[in-house]
C-alpha positions in Angstrom: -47.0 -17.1 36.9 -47.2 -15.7 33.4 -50.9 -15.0 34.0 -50.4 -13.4 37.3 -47.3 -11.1 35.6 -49.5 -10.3 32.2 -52.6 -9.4 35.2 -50.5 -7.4 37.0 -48.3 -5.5 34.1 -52.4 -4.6 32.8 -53.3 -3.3 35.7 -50.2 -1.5 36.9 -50.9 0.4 32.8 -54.3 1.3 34.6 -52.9 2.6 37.8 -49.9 5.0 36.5 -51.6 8.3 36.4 -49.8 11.6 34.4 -51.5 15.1 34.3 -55.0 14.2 35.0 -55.3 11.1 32.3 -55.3 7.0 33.2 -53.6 4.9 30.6 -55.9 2.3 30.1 -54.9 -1.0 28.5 -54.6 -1.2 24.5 -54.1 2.6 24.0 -57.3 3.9 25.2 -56.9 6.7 27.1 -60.0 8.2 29.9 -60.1 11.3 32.0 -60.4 10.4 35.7 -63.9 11.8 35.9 -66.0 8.6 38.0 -63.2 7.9 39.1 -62.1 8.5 43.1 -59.9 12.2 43.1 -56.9 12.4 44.7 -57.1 13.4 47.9 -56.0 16.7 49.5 -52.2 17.2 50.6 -52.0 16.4 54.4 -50.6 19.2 56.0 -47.5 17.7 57.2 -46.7 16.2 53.3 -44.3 13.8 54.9 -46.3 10.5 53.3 -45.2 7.6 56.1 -45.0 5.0 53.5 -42.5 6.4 50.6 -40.2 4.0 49.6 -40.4 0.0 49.5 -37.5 -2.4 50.7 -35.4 1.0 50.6 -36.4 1.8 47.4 -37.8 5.5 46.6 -37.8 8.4 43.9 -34.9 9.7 42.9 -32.6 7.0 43.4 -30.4 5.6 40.7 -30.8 2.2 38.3 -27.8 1.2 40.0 -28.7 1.8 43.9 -31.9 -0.2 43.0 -30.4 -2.8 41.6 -27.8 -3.2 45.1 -30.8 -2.7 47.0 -33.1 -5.5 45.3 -30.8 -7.7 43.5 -30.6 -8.6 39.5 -34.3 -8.1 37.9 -35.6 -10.7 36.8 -36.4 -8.8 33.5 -34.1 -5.7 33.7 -34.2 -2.6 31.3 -33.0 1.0 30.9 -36.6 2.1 31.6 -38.1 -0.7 33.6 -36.6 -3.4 36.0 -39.2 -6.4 36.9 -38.6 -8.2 40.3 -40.8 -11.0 41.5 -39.3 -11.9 45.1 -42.2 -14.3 45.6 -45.3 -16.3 44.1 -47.7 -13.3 45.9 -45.3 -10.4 45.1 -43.8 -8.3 42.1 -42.1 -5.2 42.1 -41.6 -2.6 38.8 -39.4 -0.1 39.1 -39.5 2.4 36.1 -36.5 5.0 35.4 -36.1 8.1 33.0 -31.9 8.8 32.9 -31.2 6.0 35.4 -33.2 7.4 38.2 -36.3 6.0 39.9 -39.7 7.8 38.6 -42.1 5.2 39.4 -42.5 2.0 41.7 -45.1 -0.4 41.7 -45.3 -2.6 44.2 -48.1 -5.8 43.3 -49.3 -8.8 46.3 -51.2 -11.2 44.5 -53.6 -14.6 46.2 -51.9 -14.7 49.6 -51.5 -10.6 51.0 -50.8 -11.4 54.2 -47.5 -9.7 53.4 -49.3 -6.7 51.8 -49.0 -3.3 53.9 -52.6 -1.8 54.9 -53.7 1.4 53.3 -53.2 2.5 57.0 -49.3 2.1 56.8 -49.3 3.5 53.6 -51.6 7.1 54.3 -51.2 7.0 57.7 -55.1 6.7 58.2 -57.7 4.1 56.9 -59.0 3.9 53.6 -62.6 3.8 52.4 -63.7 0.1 51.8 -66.1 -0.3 49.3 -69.3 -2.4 49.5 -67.7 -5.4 47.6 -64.1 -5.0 50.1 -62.1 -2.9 47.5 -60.2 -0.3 48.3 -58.6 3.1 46.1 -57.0 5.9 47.8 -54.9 8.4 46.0 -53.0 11.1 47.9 -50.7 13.8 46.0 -47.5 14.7 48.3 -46.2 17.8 47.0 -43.4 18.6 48.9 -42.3 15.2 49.0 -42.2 15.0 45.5 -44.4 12.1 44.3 -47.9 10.8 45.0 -48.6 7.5 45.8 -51.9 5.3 45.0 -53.3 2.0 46.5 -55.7 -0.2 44.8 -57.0 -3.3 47.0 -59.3 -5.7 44.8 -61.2 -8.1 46.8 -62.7 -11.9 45.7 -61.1 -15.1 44.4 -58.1 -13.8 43.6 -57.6 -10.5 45.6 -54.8 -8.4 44.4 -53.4 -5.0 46.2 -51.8 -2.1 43.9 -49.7 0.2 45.3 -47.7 2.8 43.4 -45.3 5.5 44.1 -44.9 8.1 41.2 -43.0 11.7 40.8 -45.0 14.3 39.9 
């Protein structure tokens, strides 16, 4: 479990994107140039997949917290859930409101949504079955990213973050 969690906190560093600029693990910090760019606004900007087991932006530490139950490593800026072996949840706050979510399946994603429920559409799949797809929502508020890595020990990334 601790491997998956250490894994998973790693790449989740990777994934939460701010003004252009990927924290990387240890400190290092790249532009996103080589990476895939976010895609353009869809011209309704309603996203279809915008909160996770009722939880979305703007809500409060406290409405998370009746909504998922006591973290299993709880914080003023970040709660840690693991509701299952395959699935972890991070929920990250500034002044007891949701700014981030970061939802992780890990081994067995049968339970994972589809980049399809999340965009509404398909995703690219790359030659070796991985998957990223960015899409900025600005009238909603938040964009939300979705990182599917295949092999052995598939993982999918998705995350939810205010812009």
């Amino acid at each position: 479990m601790f491997m998956i969690a250490g894994r998973m906190t790693l790449l989740m560093s990777i994934l939460l994107v701010a003004g252009g600029l990927a924290v990387m693990p240890y400190g290092f910090v790249s532009e996103l140039k080589g990476f895939a760019a976010p895609m353009p606004t869809p011209a309704g900007g309603n996203p279809p997949f915008s909160s996770y087991k009722g939880v979305s932006i703007g809500m409060s530490t406290d409405d998370v917290r009746a909504k998922l139950g006591k973290p299993k490593e709880p914080s003023d800026s970040v709660d840690y859930y693991a509701p299952s072996d395959n699935e972890f949840i991070q929920v990250y706050y500034e002044a007891k409101t949701v700014t981030a979510l970061t939802v992780t399946f890990s081994g067995k994603l049968d339970g994972a949504p589809d980049a399809k429920t999340v965009f509404g559409e398909n995703a690219e799949v790359k030659p070796d079955g991985g998957i990223f797809k960015m899409v900025h929502y600005p009238k909603a508020g938040f964009w939300i990213s979705y990182n599917k890595i295949s092999g052995d020990d598939p993982m999918i990334m998705i995350a939810i973050k205010k812009i």
